[in-house]
LUMLUMGU-32283 format. One record per atom (N, C-alpha, C, CB): residue in one letter; x negated, y, z. Coordinates in steps of 0.1 Angstrom, whole numbers, plus 2048, in hexadecimal, padded with zeros to 3 digits. Glycine has a CB too. Layout:
# LUMLUMGU-32283
AXYZ
...
***
This chain:
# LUMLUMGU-32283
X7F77F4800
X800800800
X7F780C800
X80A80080D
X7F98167F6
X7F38247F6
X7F882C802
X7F782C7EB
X7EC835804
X7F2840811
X7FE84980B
X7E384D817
X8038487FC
X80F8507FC
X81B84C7FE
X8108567F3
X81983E7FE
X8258307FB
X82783280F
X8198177F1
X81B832814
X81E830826
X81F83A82B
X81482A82F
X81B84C828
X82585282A
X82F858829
X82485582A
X837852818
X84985081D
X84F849827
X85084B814
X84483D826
X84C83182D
X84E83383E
X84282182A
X84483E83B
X84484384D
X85185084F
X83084C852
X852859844
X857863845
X86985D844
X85086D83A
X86B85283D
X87984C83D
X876846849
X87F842830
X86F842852
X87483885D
X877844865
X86882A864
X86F853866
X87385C86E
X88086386D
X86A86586D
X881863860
X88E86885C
X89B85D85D
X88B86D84D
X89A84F861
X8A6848864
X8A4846873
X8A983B85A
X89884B87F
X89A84A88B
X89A85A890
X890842891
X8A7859896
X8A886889F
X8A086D8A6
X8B28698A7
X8988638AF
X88F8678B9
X88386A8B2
X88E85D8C5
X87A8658A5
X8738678A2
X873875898
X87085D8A0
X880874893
X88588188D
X88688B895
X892881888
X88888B8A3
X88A8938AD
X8798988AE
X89288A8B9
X87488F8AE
X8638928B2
X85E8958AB
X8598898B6
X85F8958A0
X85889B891
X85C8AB894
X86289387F
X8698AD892
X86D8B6895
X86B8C289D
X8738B2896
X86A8BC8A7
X8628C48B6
X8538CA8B0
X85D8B68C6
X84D8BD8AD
X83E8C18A9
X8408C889E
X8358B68A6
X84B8CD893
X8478D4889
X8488E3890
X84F8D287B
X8528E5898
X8568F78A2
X84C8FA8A8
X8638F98B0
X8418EE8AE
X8378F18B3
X82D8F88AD
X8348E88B7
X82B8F28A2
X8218F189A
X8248FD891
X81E8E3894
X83390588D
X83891388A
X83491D892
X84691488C
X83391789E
X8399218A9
X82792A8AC
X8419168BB
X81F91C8AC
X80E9228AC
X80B92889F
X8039168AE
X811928893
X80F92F883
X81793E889
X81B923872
X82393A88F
X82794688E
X821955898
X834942890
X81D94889F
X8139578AC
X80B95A8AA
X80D9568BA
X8059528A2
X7F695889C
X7F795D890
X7EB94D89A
X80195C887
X80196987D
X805975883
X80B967872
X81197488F
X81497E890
X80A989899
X82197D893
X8049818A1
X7F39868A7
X7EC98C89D
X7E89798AC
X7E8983892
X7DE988886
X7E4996880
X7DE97D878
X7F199787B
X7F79A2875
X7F39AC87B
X8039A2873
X7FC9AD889
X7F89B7894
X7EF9BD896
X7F89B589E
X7E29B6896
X7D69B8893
X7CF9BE88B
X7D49B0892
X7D39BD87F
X7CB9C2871
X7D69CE873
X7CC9B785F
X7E19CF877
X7EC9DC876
X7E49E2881
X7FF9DB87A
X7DC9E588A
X7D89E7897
X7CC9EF896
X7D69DA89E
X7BE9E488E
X7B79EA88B
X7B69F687F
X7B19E188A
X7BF9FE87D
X7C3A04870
X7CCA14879
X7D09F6864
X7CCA0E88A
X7D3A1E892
X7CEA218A0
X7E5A1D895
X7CFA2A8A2
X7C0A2D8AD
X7C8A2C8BC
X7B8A418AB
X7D8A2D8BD
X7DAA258C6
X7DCA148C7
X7E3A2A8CA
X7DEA148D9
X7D8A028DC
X7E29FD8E3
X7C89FE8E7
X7F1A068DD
X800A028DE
X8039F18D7
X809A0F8D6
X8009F28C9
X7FF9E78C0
X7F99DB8C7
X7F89EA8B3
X7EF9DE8CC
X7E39D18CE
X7ED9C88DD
X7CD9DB8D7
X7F19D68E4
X7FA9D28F0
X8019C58ED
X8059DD8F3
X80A9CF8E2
X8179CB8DC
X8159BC8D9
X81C9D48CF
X80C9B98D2
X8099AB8D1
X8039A28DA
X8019AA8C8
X7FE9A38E4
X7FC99D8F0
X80599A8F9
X7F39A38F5
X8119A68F9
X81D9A2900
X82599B8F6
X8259AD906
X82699A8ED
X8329948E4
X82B9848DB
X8379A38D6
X81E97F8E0
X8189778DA
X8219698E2
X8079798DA
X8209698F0
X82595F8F7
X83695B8F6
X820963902
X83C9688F7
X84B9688F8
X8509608E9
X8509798FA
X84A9668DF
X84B95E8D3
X8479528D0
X8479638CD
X83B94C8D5
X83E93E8D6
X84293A8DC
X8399388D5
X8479388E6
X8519368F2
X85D9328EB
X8549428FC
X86593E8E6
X87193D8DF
X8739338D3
X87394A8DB
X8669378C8
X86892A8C0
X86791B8C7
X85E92B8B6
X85E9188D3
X85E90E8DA
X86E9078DB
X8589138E6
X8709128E3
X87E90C8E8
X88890D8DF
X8839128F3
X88B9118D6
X89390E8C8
X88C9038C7
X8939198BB
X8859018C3
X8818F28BD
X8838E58CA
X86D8F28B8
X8838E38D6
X8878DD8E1
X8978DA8DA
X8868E78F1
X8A08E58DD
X8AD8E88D9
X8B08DF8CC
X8AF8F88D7
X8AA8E28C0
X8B18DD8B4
X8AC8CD8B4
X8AD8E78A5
X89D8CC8BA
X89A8BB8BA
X8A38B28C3
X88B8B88BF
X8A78BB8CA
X8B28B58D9
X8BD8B38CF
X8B88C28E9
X8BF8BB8CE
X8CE8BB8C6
X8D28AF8B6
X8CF8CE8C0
X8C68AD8B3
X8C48A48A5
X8C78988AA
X8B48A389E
X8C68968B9
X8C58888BE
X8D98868BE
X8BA8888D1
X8E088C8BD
X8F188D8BE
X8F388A8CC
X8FB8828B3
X8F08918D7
X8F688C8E3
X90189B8DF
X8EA88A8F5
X90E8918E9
X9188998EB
X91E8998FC
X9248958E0
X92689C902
X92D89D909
X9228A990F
X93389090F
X9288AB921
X9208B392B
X9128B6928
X91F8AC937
X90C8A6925
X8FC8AC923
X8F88B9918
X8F38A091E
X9028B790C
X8FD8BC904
X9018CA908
X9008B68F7
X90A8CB910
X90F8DA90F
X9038E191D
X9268DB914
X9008DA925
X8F68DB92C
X8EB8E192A
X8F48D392E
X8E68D791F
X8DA8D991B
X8D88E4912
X8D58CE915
X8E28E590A
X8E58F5901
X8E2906909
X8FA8F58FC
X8EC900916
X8ED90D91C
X8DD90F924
X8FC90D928
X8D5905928
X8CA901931
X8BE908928
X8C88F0933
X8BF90691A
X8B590B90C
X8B691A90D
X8BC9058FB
X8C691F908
X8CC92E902
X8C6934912
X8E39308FE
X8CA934922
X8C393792C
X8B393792C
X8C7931935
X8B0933928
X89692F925
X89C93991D
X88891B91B
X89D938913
X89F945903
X89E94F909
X8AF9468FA
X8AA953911
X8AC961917
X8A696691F
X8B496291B
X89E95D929
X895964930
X887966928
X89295C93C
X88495F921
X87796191C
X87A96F910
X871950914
X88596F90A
X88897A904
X88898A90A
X8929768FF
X891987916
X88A99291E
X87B999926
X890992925
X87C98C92A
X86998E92C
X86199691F
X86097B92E
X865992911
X86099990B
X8619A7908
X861994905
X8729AC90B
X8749B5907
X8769C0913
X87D9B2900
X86F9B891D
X86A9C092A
X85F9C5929
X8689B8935
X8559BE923
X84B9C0922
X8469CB91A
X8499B791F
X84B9CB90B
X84A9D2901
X8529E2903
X84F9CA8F6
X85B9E090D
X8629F0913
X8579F3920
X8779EE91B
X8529EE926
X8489F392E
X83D9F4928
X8469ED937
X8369F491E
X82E9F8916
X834A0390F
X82A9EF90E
X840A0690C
X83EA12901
X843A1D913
X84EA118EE
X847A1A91C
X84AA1F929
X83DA2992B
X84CA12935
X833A1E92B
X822A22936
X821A2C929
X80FA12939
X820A2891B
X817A34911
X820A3F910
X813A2E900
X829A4190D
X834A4D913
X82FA5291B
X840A4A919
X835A4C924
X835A54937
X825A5A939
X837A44949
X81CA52931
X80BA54935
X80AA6492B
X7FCA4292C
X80DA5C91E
X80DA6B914
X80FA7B91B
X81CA6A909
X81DA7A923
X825A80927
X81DA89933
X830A7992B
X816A8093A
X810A84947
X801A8C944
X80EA75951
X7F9A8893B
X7ECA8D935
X7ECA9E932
X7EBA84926
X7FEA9E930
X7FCAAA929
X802AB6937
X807AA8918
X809AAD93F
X80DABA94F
X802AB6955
X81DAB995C
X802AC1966
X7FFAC396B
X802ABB979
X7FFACB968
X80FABA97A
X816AB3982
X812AA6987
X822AB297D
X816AA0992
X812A8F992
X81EA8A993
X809A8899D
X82AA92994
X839A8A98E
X83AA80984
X842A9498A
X831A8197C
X834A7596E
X82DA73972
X835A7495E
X822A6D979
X81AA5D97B
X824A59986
X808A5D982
X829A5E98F
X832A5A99B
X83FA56997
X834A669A6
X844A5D98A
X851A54986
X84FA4897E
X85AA5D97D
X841A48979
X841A3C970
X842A33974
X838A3996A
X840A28984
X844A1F986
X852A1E989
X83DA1B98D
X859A28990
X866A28992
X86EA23986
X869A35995
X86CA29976
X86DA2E969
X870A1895F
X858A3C964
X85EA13963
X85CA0B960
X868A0196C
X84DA0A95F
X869A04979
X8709F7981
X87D9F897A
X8729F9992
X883A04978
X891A0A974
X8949FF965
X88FA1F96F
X889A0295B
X8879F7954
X8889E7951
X8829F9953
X8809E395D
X8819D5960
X8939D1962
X8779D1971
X8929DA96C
X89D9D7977
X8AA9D5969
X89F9E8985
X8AD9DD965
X8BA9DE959
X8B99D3950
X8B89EB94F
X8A79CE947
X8A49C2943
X8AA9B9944
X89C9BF944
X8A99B6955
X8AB9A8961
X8BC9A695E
X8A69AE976
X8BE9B5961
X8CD9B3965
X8D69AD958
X8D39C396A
X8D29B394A
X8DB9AF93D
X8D49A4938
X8DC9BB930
X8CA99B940
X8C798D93E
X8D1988946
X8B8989941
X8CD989955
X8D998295E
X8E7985956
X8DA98A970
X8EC98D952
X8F9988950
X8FB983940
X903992954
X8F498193A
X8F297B92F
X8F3968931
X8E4981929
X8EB96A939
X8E895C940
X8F6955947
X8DC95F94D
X8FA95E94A
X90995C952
X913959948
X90D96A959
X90E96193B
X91B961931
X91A95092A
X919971922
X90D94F92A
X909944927
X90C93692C
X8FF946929
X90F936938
X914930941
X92592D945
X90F935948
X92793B93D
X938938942
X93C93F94F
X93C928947
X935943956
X93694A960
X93D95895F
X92B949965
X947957966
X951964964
X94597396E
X96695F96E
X94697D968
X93C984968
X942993972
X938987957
X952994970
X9589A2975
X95799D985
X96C9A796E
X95D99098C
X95F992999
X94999799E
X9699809A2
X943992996
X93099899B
X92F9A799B
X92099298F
X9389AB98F
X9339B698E
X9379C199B
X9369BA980
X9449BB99B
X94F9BE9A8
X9419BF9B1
X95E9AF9AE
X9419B69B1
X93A9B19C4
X92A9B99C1
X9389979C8
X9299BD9B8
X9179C59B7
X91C9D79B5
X90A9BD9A0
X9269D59B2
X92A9E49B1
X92C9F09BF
X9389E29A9
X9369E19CA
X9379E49D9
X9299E69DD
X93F9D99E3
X9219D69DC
X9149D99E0
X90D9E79DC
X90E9CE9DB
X9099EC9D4
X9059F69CB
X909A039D3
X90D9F49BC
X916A039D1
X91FA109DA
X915A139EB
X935A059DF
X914A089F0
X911A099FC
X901A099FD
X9189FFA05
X8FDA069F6
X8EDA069F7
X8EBA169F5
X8E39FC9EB
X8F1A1B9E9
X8F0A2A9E8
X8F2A349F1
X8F7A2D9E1
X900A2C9F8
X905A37A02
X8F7A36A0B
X916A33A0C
X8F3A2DA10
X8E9A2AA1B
X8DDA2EA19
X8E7A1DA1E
X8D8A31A0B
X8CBA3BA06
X8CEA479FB
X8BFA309FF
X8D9A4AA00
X8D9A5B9FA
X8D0A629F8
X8DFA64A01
X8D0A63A08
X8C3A71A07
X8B5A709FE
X8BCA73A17
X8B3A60A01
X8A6A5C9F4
X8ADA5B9E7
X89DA4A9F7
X8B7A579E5
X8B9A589D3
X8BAA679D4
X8C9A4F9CA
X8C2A6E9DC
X8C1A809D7
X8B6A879D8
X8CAA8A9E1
X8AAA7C9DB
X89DA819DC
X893A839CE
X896A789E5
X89BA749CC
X890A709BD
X897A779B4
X88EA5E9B7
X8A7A7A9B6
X8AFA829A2
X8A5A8E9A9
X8CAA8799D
X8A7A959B6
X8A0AA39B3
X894AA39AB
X89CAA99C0
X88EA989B4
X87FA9A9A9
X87FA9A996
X873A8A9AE
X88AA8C998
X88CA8E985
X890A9C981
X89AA8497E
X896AA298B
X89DAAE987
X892ABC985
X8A9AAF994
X88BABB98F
X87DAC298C
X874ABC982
X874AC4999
X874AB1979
X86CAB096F
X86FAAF966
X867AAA96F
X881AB1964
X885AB1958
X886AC0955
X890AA9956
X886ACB95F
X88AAD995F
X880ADF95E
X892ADE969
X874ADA961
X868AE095E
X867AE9969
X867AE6951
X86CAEB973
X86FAF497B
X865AFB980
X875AF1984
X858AF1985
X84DAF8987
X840AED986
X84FAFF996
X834AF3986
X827AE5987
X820AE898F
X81DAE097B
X818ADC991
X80BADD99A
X806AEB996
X7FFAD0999
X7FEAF69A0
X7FAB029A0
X7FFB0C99C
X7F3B0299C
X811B0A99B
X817B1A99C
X81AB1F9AA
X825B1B993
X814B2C9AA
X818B359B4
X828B3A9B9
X811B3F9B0
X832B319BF
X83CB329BD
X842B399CF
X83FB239B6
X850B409CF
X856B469DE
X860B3E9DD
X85AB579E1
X861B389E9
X866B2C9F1
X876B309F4
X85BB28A00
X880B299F6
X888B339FB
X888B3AA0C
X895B2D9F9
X87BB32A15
X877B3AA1E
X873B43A22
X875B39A21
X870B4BA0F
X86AB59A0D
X85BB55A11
X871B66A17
X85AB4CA10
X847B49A10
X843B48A01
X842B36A18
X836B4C9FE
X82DB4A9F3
X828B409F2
X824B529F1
X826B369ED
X81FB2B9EA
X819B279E1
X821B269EB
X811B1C9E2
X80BB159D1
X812B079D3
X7F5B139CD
X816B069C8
X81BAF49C5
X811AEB9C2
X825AF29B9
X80BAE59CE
X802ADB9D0
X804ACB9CD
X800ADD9DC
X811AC69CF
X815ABC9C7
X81FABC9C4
X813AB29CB
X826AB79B7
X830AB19B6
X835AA49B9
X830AB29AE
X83CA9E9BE
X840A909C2
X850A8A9BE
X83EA919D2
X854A7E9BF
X85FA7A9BA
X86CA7A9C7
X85BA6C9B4
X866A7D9D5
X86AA7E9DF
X86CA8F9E3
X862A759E6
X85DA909DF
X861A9E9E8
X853AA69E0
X861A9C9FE
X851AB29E3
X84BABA9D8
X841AC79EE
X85FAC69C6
X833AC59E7
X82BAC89F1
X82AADB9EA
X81BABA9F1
X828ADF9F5
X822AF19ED
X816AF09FC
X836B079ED
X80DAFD9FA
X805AFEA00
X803B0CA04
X7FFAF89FB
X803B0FA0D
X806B20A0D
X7F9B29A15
X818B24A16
X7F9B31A10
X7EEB3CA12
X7EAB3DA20
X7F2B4AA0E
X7ECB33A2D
X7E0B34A34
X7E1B26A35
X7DFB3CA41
X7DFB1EA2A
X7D8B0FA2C
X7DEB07A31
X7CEB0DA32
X7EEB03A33
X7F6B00A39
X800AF6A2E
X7FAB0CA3F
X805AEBA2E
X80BAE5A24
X819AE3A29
X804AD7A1F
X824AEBA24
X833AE9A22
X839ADDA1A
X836AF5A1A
X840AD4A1E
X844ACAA15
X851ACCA14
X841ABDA16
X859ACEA0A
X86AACCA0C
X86EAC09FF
X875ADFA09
X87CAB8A06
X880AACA00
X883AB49F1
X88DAA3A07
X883AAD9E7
X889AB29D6
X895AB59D7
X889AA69C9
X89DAAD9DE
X8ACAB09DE
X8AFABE9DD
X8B2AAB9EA
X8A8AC29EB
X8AAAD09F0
X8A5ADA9E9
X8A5AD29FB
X89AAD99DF
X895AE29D5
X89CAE19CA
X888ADF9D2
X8A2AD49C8
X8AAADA9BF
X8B7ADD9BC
X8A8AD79B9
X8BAAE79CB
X8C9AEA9CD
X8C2AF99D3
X8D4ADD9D9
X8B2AFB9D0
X8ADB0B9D4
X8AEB139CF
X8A3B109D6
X8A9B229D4
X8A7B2F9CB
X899B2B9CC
X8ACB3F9D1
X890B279C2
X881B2C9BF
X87AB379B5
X87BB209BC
X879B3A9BA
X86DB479B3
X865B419AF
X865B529BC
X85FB3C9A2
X852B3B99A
X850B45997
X851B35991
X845B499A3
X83AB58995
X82CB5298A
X82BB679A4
X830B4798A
X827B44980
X82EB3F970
X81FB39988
X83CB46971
X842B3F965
X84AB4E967
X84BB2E965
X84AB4E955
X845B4E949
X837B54949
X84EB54940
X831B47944
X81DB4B945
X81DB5693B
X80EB3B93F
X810B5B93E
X80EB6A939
X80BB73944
X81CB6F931
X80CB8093D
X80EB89944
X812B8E953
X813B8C93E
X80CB9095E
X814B94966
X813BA596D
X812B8A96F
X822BA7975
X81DBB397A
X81ABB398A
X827BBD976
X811BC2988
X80EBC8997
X813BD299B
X801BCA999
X819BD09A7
X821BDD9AB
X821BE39B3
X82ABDE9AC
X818BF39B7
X816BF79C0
X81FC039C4
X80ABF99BE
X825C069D0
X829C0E9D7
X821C179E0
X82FC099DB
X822C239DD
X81AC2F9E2
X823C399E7
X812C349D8
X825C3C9F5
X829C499FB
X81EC559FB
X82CC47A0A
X821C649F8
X81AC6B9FF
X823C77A03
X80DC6E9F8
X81AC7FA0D
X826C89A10
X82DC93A07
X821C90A19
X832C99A0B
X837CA3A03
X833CB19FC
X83DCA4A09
X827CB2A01
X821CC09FF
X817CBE9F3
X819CC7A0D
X816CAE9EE
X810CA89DF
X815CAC9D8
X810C9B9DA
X80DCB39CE
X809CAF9C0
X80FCA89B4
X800CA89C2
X81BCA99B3
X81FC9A9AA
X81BC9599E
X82BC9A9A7
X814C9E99A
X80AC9B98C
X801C9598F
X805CA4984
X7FAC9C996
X7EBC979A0
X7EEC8B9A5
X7E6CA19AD
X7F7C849AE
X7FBC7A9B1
X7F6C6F9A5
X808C7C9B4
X804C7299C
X803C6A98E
X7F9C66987
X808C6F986
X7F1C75987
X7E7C71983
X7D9C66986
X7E7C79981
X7D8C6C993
X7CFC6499D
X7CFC53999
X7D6C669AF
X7E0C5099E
X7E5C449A1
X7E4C3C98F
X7F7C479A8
X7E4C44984
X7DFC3D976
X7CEC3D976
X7E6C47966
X7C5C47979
X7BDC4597E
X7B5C3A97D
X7BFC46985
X7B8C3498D
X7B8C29995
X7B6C1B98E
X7C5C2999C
X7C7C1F984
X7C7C1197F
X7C5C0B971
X7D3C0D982
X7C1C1796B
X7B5C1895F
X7AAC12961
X7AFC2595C
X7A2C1596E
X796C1796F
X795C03976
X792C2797A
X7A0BFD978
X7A1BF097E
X79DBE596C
X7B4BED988
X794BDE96E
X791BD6966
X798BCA962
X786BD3968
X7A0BC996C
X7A8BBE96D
X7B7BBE969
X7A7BBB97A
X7B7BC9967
X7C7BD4960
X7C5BD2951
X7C5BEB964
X7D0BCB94E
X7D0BCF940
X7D6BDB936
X7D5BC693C
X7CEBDD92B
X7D4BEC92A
X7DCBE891F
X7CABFA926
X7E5BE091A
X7F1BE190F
X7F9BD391A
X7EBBDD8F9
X803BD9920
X808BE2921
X802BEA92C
X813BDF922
X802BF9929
X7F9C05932
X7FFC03943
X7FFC1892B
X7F9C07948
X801C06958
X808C1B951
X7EFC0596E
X813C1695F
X81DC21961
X81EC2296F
X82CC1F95C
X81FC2E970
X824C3797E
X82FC3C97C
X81BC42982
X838C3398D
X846C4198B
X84BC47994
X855C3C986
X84FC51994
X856C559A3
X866C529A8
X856C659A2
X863C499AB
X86AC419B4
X875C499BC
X85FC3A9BD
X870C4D9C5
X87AC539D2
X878C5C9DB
X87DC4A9DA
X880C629DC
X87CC6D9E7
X881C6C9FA
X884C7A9E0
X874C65A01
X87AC5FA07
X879C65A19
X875C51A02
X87BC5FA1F
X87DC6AA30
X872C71A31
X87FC60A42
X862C68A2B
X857C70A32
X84CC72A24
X850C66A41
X852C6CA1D
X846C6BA10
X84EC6FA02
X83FC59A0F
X845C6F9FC
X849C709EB
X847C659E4
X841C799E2
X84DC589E2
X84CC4E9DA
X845C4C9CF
X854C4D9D7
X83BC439CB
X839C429BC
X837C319BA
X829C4D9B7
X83AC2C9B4
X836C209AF
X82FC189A1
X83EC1A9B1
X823C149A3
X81AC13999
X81CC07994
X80EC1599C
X81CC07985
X820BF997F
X813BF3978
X82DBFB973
X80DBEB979
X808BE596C
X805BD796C
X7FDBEA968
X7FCBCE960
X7FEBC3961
X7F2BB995F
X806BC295A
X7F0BB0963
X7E6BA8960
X7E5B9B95D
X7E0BA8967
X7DCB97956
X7DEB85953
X7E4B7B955
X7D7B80955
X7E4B7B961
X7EBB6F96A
X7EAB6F975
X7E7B64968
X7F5B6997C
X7FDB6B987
X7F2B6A992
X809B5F988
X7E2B61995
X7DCB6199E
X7D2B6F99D
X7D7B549A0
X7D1B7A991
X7CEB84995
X7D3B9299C
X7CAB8698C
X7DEB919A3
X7EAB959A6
X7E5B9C9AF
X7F5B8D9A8
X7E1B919BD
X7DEB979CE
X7D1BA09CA
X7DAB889DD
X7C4B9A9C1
X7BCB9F9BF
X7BABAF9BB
X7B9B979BA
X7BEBB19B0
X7C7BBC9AD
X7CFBC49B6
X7CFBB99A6
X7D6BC49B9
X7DDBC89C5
X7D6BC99CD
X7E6BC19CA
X7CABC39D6
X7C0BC89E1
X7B4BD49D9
X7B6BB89EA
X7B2BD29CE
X7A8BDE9CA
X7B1BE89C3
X79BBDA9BE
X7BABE99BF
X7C3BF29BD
X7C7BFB9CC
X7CFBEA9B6
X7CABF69D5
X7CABFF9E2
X7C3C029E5
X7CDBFD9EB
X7B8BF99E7
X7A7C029EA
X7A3C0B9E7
X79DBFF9E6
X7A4C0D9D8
X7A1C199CD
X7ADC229CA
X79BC129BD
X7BBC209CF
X7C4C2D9D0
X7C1C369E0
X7D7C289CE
X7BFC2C9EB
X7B8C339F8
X7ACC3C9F4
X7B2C28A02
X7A4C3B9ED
X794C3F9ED
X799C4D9E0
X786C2E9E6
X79FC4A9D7
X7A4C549CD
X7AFC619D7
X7AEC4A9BD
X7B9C5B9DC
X7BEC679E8
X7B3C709F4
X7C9C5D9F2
X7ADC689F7
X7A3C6FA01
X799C789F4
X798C60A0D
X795C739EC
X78CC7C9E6
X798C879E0
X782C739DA
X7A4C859DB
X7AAC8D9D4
X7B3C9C9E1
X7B5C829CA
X7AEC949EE
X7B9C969F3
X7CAC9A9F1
X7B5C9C9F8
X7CCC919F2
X7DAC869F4
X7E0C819FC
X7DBC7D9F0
X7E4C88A04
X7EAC81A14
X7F2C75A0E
X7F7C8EA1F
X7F6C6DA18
X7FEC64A1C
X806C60A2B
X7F8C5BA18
X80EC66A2C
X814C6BA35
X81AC5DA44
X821C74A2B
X819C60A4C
X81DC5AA57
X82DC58A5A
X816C61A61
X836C51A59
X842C52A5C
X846C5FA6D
X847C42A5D
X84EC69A69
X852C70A6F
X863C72A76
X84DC76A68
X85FC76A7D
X86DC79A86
X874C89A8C
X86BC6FA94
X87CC8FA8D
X87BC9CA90
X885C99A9D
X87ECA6A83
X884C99AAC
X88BC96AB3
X890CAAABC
X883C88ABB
X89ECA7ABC
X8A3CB5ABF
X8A7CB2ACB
X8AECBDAB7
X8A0CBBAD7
X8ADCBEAE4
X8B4CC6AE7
X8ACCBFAEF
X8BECBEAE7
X8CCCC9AE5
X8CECC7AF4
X8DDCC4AD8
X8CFCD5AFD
X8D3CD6B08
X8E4CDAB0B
X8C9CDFB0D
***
């Protein structure tokens, strides 16, 4: 007998026995299933080396396994099934297969959403200042899993026959009460989403608190947001509560800011001379920008002085105090040389006998 005469003679004895038909079978999904992971590895690959992110390379390392898995177990399934069992087992064994399917299918597609999750959220974070997006990302990724899990479990369920509304019933009460019992932390974490989706403020803006304090925003957090205030002292308040505040960002809209000085002097001034002095002053400040010019105005005429307030502006919000302390320096030193009183609050008390 030729080897072609004894491999029909082998391929009809497989093909008139179920079990060996069954095994043939198995071994061909197997033997698919390693063609199919390794092309789809290779492809990925040559697509991969050709883009400068290492999203792709991921992508194929998470999806190499799930995929042969799945063909695996299709092939289990249809060689089982070649064999004609019927009753219980078979409906058994159907639902026992389509359940492996579904988990391994999610695992995949857990996988591959937490990968495009991290390069997002990472993208996202590179570019603020904040540490709110590295602090939401795991929240972000669990939130992920968690939903995965859940539309597997009830897939699995549907799979099964298992009536699905009285669970949802009974996860919904549950649900209800876990919430009630960590309010204050879930109204912790939406604040925080709520400050990172509003942009509201970042690490290093000089922001007034609604306790009328000045501060710098030293961290952002998903709980609660840290400031640090001008004598070295750290303020923390929960997100919730920040974001149901009045905050003052003086560091938004970046650009430009102004300085604003108030000047009394008495009454027997000069009011040109004043004016003039007081532009002077803020000419002569290096730190003053001159488009737009500073302005002087006369303000008010008030119990003991003559009002004037000086406007101008500078770079940015941390040249502000600075400015403001050599700007008084040098309107004190320009009054004494110009002489320019600045008057003492006064009182005129009458006795009336």
């Amino acid at each position: 007998m030729n080897i072609t005469g004894y491999v029909i003679d082998v391929f009809n004895i497989a093909a008139n026995s179920q079990y060996l038909y069954a095994l043939f079978m198995l071994v061909a999904f197997v033997v698919a299933a390693k063609i199919i992971s390794f092309m789809f590895a290779k492809i990925l690959l040559i697509y991969s080396s050709k883009t400068k992110t290492d999203v792709d390379d991921k992508l194929a390392n998470a999806l190499k396994n799930p995929i042969y898995y799945v063909v695996i177990a299709a092939g289990i399934y249809f060689s089982v099934q070649s064999l004609g069992i019927t009753g219980d087992a078979a409906l058994y064994f159907e639902r026992t297969i389509k359940s492996i399917i579904t988990v391994i299918i999610a695992v995949g597609v857990s996988r591959v959403a937490i990968i495009f999750v991290e390069s997002f959220g990472k993208g996202i974070a590179k570019k603020t200042k904040t540490t709110l997006d590295e602090e939401m990302l795991p929240l972000i990724k669990n939130l992920v899993r968690l939903l995965i899990v859940t539309l597997a479990v009830l897939q699995i369920l549907s799979v099964w026959s298992i009536e699905i509304t009285p669970i949802l019933a009974s996860a919904g009460i549950a649900g209800f009460a876990i919430a009630f019992a960590a309010k204050d932390t879930i109204g912790h974490v939406f604040g925080g989403m709520s400050i990172y989706a509003d942009r509201t403020f970042k690490k290093g803006d000089r922001v007034v608190l609604p306790s009328g304090e000045t501060a710098i925003v030293y961290e952002v957090g998903v709980r609660s947001t840290k400031f640090r205030t001008f004598n070295s002292s750290t303020i923390i308040i929960p997100n919730s509560e920040i974001a149901n505040a009045k905050i003052e960002n003086l560091s938004w809209p970046p650009g430009n800011k102004k300085v604003k000085i108030t000047v009394g002097v008495d009454y027997d001034s000069d009011i040109d001379k004043v004016k003039k002095a007081l532009l002077f002053v803020a000419k002569k400040d290096k730190t003053i920008l001159k488009d737009p010019e500073p302005t002087i105005y006369f303000i008010e005429m008030g119990d003991s002085s003559l009002n004037f307030l000086l406007i101008c502006h500078v770079k940015k919000i941390e040249d502000v105090f600075d400015t403001k302390d050599a700007l008084n320096t040098a309107i004190i030193k320009k009054f004494r040389t110009e002489k320019i009183n600045i008057p003492f609050p006064t009182r005129t008390v009458y006795n009336v006998k």
